[in-house]
VOLUM-701922 format. One record per residue: residue number from 0; z, y, x of N, C-alpha, C, O in turn. Coordinates in nm, 3 decimals. Atoms other than C-alpha are relative to their C-alpha. Last residue first. Layout:
num | nZ | nY | nX | caZ | caY | caX | cZ | cY | cX | oZ | oY | oX
NUM | Z | Y | X | Z | Y | X | Z | Y | X | Z | Y | X .
...
//
This chain:
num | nZ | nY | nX | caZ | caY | caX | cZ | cY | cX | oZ | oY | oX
151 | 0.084 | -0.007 | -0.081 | 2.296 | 1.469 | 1.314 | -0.153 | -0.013 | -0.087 | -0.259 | -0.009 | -0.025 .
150 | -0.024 | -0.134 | -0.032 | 2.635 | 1.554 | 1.134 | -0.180 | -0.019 | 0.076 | -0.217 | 0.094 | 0.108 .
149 | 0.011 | -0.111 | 0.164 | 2.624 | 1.224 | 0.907 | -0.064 | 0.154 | 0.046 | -0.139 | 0.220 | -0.026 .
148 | 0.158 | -0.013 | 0.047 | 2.598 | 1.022 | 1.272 | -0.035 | 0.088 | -0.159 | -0.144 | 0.133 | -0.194 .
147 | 0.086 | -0.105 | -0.081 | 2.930 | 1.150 | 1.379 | -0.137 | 0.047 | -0.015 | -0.198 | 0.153 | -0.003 .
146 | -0.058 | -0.106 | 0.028 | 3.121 | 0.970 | 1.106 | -0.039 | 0.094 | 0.075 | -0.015 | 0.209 | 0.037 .
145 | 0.046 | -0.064 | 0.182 | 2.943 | 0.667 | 1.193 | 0.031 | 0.090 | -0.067 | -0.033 | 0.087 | -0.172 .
144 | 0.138 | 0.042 | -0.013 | 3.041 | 0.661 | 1.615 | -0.120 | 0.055 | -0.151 | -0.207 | 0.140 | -0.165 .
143 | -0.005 | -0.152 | -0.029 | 3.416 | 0.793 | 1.455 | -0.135 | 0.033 | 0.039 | -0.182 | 0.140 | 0.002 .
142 | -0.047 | -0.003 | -0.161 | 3.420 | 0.446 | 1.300 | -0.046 | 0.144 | 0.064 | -0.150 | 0.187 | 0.014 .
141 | 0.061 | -0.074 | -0.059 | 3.493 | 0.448 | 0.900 | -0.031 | 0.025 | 0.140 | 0.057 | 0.101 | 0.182 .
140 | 0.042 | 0.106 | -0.094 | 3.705 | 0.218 | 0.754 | -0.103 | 0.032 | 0.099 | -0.140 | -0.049 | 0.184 .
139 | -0.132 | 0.123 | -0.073 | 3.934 | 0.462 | 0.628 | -0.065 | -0.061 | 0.096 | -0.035 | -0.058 | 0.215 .
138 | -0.083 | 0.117 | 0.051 | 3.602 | 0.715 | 0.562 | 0.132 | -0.092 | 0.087 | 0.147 | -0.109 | 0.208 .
137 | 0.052 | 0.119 | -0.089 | 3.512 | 1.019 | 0.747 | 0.069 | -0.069 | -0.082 | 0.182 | -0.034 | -0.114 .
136 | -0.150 | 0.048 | -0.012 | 3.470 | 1.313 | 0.499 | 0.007 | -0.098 | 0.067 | -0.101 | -0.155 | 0.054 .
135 | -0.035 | 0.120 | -0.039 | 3.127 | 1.529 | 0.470 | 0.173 | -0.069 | 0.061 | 0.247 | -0.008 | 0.139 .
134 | -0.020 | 0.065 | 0.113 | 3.146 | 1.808 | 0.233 | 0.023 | -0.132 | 0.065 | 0.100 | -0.215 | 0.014 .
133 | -0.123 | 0.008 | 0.011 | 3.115 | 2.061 | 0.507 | 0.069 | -0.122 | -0.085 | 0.189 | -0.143 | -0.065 .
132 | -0.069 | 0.064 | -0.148 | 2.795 | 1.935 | 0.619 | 0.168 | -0.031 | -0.020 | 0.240 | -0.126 | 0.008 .
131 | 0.017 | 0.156 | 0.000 | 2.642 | 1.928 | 0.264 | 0.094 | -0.027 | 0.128 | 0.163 | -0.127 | 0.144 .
130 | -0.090 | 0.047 | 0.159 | 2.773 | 2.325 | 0.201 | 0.012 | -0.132 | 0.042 | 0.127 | -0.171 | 0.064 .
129 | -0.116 | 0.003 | -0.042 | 2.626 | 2.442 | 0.557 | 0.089 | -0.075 | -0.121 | 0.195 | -0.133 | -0.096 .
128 | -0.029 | -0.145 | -0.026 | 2.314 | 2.278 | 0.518 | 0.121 | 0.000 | -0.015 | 0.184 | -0.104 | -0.035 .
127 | -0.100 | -0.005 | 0.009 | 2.117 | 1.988 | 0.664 | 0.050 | 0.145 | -0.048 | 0.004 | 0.248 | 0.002 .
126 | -0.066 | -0.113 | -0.096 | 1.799 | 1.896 | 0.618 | 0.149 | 0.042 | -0.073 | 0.186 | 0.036 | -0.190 .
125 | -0.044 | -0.143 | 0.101 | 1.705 | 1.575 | 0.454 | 0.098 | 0.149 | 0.095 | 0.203 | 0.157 | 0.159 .
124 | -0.072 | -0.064 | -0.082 | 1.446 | 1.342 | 0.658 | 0.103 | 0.174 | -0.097 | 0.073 | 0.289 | -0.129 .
123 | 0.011 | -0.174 | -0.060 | 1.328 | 1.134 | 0.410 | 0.039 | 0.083 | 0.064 | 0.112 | 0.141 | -0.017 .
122 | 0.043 | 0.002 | -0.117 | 1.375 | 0.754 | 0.387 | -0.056 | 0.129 | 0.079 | -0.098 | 0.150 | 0.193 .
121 | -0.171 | 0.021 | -0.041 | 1.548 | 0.763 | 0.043 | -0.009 | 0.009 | 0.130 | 0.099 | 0.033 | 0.183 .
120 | -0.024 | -0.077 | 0.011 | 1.181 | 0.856 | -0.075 | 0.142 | 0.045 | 0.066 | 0.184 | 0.157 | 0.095 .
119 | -0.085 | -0.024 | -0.114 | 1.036 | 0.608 | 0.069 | 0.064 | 0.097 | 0.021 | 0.088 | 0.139 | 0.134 .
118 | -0.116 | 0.120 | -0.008 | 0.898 | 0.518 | -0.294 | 0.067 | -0.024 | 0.125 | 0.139 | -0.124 | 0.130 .
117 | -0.088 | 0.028 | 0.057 | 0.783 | 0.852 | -0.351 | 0.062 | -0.079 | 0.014 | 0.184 | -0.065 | 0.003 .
116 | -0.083 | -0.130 | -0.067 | 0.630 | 0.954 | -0.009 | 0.080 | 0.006 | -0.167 | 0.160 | 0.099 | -0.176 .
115 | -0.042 | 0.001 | -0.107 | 0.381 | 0.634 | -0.088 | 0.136 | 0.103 | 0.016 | 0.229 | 0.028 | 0.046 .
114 | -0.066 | 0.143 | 0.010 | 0.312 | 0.706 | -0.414 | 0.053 | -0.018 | 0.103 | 0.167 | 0.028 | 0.097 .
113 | -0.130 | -0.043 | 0.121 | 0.236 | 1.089 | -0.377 | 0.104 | -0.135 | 0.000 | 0.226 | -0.138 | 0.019 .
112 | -0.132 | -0.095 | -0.047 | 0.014 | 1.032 | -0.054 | 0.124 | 0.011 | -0.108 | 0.242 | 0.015 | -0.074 .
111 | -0.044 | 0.098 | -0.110 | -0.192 | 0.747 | -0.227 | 0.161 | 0.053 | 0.098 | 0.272 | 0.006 | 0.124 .
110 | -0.099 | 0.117 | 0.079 | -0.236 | 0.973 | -0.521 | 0.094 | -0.101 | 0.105 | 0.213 | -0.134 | 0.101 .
109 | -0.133 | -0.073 | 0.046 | -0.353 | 1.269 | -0.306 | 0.031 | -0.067 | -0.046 | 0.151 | -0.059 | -0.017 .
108 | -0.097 | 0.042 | -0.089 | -0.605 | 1.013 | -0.131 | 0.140 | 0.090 | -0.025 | 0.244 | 0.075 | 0.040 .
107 | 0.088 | -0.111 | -0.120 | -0.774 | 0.919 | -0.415 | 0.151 | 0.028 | 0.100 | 0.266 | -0.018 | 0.096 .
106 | 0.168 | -0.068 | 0.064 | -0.747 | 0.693 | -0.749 | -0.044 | 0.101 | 0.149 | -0.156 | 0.144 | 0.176 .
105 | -0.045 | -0.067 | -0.077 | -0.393 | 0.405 | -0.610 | -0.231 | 0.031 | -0.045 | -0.332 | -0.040 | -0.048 .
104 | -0.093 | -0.081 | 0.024 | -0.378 | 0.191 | -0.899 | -0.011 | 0.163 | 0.100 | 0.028 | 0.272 | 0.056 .
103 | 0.093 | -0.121 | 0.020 | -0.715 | 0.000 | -0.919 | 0.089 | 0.116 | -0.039 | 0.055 | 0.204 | -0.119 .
102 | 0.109 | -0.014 | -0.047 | -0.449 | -0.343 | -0.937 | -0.120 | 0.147 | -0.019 | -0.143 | 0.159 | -0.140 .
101 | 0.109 | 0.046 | 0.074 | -0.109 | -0.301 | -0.963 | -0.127 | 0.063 | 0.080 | -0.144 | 0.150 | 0.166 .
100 | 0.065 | -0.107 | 0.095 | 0.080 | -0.181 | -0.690 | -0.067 | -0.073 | -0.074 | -0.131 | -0.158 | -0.013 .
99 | -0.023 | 0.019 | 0.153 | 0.257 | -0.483 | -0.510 | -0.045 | 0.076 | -0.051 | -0.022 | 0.025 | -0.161 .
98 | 0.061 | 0.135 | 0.043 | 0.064 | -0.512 | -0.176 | 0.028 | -0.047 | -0.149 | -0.034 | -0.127 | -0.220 .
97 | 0.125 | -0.064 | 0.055 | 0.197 | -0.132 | -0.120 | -0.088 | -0.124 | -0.032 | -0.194 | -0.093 | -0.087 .
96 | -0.031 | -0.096 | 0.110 | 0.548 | -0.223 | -0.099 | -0.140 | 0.013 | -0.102 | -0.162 | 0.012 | -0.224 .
95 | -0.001 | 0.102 | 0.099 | 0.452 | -0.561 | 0.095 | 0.027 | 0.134 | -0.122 | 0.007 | 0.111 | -0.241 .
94 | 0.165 | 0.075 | 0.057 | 0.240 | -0.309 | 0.335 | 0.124 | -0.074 | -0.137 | 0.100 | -0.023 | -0.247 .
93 | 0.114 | -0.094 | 0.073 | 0.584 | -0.075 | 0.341 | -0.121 | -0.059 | -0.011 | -0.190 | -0.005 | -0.098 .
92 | -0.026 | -0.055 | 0.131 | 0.815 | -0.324 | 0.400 | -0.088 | 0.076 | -0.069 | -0.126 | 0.063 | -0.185 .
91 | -0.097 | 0.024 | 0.040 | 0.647 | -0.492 | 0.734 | 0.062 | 0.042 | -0.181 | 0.005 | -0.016 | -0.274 .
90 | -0.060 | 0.143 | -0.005 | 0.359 | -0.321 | 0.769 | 0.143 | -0.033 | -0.001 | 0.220 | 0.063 | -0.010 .
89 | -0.119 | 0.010 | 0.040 | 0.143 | 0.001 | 0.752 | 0.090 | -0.152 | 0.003 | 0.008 | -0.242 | -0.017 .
88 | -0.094 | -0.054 | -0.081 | -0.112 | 0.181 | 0.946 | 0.140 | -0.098 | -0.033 | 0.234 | -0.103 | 0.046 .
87 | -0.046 | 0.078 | -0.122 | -0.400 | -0.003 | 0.857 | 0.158 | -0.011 | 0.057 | 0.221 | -0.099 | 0.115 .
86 | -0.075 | 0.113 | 0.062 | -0.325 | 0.093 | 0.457 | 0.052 | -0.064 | 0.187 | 0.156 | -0.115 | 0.228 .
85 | -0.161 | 0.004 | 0.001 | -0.395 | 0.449 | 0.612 | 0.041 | -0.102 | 0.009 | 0.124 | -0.119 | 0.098 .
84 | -0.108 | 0.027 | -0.145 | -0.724 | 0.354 | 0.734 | 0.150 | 0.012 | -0.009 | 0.235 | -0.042 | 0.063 .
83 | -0.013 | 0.125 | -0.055 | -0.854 | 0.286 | 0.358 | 0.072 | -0.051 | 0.185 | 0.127 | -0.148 | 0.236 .
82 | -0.110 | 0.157 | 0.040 | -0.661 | 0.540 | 0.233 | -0.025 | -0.102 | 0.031 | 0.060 | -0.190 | 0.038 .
81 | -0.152 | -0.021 | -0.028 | -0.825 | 0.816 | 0.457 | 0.033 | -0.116 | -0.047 | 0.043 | -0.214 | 0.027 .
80 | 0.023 | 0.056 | -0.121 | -1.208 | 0.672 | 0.381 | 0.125 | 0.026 | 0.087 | 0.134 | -0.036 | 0.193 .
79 | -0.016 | 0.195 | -0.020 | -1.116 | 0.691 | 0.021 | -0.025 | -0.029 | 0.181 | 0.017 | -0.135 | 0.228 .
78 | -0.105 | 0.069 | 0.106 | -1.022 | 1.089 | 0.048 | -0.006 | -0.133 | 0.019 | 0.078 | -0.189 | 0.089 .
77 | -0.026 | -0.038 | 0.144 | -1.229 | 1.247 | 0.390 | 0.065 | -0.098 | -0.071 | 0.097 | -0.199 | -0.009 .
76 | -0.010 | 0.096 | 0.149 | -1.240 | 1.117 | 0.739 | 0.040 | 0.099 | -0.108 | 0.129 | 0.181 | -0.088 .
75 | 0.073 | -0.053 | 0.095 | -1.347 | 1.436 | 1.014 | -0.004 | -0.125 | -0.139 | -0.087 | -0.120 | -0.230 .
74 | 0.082 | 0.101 | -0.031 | -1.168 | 1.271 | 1.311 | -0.137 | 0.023 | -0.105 | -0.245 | -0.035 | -0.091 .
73 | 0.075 | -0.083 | -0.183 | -0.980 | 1.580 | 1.364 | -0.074 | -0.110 | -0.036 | -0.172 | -0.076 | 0.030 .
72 | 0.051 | -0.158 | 0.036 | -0.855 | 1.537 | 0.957 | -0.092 | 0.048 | 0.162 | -0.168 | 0.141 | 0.188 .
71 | 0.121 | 0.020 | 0.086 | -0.794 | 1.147 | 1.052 | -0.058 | 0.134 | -0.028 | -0.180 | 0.135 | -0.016 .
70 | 0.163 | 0.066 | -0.067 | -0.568 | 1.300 | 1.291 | -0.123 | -0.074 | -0.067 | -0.235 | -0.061 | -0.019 .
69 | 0.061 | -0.037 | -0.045 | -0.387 | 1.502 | 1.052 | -0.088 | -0.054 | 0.140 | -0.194 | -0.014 | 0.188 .
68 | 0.047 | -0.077 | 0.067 | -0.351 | 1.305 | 0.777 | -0.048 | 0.111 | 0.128 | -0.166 | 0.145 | 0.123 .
67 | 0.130 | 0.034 | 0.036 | -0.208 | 1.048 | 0.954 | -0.081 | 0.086 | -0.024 | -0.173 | 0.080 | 0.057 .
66 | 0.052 | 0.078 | -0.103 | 0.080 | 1.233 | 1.115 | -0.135 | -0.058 | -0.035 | -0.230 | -0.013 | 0.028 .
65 | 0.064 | -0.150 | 0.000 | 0.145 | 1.438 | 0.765 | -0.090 | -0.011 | 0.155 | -0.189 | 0.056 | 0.186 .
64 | 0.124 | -0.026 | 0.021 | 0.143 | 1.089 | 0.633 | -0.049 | 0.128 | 0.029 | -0.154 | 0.177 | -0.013 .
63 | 0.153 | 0.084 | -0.039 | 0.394 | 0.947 | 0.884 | -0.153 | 0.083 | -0.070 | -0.255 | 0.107 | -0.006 .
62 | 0.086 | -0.030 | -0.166 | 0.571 | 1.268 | 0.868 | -0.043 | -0.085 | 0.032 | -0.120 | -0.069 | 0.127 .
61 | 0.045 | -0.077 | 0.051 | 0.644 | 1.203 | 0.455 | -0.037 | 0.059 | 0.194 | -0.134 | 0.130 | 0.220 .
60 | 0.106 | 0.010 | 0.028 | 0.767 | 0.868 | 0.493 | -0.130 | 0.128 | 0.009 | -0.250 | 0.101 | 0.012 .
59 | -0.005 | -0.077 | 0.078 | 1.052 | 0.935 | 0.729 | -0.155 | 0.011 | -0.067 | -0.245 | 0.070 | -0.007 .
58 | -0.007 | -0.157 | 0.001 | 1.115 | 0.656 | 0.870 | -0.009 | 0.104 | -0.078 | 0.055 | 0.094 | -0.183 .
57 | -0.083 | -0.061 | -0.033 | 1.208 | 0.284 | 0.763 | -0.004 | 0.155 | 0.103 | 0.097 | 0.188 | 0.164 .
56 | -0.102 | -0.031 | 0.106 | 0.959 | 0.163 | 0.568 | 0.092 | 0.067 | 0.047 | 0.121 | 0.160 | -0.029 .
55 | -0.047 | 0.153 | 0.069 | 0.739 | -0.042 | 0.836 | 0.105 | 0.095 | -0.123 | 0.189 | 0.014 | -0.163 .
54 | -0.111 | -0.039 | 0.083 | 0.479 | 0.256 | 0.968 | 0.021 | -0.117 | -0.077 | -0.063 | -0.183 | -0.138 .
53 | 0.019 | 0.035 | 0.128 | 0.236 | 0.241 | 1.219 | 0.136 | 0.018 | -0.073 | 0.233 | 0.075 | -0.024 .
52 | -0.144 | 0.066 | -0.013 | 0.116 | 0.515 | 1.454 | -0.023 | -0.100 | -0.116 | -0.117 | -0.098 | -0.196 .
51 | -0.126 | -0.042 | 0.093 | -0.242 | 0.504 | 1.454 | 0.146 | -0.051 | -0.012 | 0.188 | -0.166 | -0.018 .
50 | -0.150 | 0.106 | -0.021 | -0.476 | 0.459 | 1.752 | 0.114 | 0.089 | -0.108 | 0.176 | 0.195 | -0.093 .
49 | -0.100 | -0.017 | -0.051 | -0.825 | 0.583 | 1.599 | 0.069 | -0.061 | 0.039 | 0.052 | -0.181 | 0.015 .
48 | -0.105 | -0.093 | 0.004 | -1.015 | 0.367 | 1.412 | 0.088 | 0.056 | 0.109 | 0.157 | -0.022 | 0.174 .
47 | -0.104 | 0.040 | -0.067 | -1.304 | 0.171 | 1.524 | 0.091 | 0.120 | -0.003 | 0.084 | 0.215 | 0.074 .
46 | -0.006 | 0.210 | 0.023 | -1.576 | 0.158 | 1.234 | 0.066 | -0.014 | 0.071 | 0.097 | -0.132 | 0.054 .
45 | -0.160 | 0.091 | 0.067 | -1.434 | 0.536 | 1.215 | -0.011 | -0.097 | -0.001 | 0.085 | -0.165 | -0.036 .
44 | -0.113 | -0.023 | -0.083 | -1.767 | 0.698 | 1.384 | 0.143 | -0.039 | -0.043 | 0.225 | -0.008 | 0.043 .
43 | -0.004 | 0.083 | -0.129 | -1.999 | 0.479 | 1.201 | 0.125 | 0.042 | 0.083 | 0.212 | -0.034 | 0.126 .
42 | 0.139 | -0.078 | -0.097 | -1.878 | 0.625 | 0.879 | 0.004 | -0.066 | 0.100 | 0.105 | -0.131 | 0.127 .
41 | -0.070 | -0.050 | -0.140 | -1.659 | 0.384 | 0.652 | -0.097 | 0.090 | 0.115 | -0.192 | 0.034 | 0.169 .
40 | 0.036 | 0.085 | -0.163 | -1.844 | 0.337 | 0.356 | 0.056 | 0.023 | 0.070 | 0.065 | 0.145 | 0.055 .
39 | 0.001 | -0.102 | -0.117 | -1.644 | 0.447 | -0.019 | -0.026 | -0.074 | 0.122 | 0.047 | -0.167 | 0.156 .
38 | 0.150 | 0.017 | 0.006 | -1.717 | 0.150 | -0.296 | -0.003 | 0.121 | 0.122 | -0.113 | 0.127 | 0.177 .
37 | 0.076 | 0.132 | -0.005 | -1.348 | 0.066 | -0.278 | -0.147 | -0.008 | 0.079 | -0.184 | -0.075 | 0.174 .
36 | -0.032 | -0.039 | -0.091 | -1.247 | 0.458 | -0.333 | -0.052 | -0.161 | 0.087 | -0.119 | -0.151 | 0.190 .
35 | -0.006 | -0.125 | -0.078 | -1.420 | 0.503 | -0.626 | -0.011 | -0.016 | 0.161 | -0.106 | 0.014 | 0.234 .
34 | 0.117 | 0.006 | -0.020 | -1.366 | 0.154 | -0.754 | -0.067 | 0.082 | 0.068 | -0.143 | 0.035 | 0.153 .
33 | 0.140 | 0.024 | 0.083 | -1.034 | 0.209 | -0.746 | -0.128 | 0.008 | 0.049 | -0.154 | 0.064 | 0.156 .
32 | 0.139 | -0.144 | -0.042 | -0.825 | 0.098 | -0.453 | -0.052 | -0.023 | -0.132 | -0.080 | -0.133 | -0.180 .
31 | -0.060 | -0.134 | -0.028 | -0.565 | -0.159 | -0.496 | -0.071 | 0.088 | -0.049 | -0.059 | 0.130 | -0.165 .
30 | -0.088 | -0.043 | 0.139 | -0.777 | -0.419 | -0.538 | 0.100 | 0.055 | -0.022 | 0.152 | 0.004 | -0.122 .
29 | 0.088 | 0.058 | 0.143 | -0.831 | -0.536 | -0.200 | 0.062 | 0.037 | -0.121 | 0.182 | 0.034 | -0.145 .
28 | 0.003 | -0.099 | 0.116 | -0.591 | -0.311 | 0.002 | -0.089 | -0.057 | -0.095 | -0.105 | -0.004 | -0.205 .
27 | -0.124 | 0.016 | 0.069 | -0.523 | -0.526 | 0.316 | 0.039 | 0.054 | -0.153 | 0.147 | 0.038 | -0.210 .
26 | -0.107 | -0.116 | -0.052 | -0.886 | -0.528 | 0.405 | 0.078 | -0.042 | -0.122 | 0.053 | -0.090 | -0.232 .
25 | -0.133 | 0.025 | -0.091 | -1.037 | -0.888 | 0.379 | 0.069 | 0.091 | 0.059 | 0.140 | 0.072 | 0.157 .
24 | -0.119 | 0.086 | 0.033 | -1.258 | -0.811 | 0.095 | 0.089 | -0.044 | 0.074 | 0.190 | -0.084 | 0.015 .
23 | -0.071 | -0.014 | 0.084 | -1.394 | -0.503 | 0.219 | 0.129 | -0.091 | -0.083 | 0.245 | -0.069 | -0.118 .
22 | -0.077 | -0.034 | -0.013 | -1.600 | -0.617 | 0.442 | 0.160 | 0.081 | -0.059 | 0.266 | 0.099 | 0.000 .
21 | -0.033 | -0.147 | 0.027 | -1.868 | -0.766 | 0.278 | 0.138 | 0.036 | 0.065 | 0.223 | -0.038 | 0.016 .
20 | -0.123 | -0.036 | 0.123 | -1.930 | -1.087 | 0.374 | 0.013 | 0.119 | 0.031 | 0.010 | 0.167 | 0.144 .
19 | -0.148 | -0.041 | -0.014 | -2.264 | -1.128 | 0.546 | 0.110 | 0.009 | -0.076 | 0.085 | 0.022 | -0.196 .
18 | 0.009 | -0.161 | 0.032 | -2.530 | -1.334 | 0.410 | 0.109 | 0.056 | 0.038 | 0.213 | 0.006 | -0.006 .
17 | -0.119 | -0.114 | -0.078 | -2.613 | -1.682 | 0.496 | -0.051 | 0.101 | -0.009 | -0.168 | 0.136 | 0.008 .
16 | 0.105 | -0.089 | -0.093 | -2.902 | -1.917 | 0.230 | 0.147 | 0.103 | 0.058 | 0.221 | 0.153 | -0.027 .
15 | -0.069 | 0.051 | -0.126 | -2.700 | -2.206 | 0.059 | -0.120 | 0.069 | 0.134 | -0.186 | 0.021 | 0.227 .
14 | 0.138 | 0.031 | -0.078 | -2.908 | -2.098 | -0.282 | 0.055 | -0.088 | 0.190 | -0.017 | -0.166 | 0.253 .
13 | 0.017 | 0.099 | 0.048 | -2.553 | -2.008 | -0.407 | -0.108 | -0.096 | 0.025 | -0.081 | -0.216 | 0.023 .
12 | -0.043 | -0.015 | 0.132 | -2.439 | -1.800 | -0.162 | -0.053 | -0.108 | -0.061 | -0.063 | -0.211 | 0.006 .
11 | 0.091 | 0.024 | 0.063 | -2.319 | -1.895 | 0.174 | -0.001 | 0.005 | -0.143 | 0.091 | -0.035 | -0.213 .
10 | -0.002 | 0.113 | 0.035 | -2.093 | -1.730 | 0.426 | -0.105 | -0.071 | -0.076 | -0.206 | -0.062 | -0.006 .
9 | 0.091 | -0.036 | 0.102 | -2.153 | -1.561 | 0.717 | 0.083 | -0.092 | -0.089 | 0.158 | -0.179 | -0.045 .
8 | 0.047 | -0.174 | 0.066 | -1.916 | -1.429 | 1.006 | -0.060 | -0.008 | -0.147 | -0.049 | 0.086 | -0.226 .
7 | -0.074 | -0.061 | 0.007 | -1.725 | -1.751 | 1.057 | -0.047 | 0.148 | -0.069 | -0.005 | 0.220 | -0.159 .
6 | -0.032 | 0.043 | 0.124 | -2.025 | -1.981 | 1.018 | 0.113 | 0.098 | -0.062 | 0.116 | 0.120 | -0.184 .
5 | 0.063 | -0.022 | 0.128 | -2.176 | -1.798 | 1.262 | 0.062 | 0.002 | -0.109 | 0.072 | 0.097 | -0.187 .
4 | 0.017 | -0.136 | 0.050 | -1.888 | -1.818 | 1.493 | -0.056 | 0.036 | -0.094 | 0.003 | 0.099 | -0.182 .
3 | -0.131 | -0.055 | 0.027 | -1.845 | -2.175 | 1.447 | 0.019 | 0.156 | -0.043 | 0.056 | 0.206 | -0.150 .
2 | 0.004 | 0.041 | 0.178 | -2.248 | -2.246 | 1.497 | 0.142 | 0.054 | -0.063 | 0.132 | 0.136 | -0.154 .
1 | 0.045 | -0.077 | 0.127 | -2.203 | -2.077 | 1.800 | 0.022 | 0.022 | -0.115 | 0.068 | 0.111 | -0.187 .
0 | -0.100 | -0.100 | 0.035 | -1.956 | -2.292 | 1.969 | -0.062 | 0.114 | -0.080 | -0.001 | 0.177 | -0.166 .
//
């Protein structure tokens, strides 16, 4: 059962001599990341991340990353070593969102934040004021249940 593991951890280069695989290539963000942020190490203390909420598309994008942002900030991660734990965080809609970026798209972790908290943008928590409230009308087909939720 060794040999399995081994084989699992190493692979072989051309010489058919084992060398680790770099880690990198099997985070969710391959090529994504520029080079920059790519070539950024993970510090020992982050080789086991935090417990991060995660995020599928449907909240409010912009308090997941104020959520991330600040426990990675107690954890002392800086720019590429943020985006690479962020990506952990994410799944369902939001990884396949972020699986489509072209490649060496996303340059630091203010870019990452911008993109992100643009394209969930419809997913924002919008405060309410007296003008928007009044404005609301219950539709025909409307159930009094859904006509309640506008006000909340």
């Amino acid at each position: 059962m060794k040999d399995g593991v081994e084989k699992d951890l190493h692979h072989h280069n051309r010489n058919n001599t084992p060398h680790k695989r770099s880690h990198h290539h099997n985070h969710p963000s391959k090529g994504l990341f520029s080079t920059r942020i790519t070539d950024c190490g993970i510090p020992k203390s982050l080789e086991k991340p935090p417990k991060l909420e995660t995020y599928n598309g449907t909240g409010d994008p912009d308090e997941h990353v104020e959520h991330i942002d600040t426990i990675l900030d107690y954890h002392g991660a800086r720019g590429g070593v943020k985006c690479k734990l962020f990506v952990l965080t994410l799944k369902g809609l939001a990884m396949t969102r972020f699986k489509s970026l072209p490649d060496k798209f996303i340059r630091s972790w203010s870019d990452l934040c911008e993109q992100f908290s643009s394209h969930f943008t419809a997913r924002k928590h919008q405060h309410k004021t007296i003008a928007s409230l009044g404005g609301i009308v219950q539709g025909k087909e409307e159930s009094l249940c859904d006509y309640i939720e506008h006000f909340t």
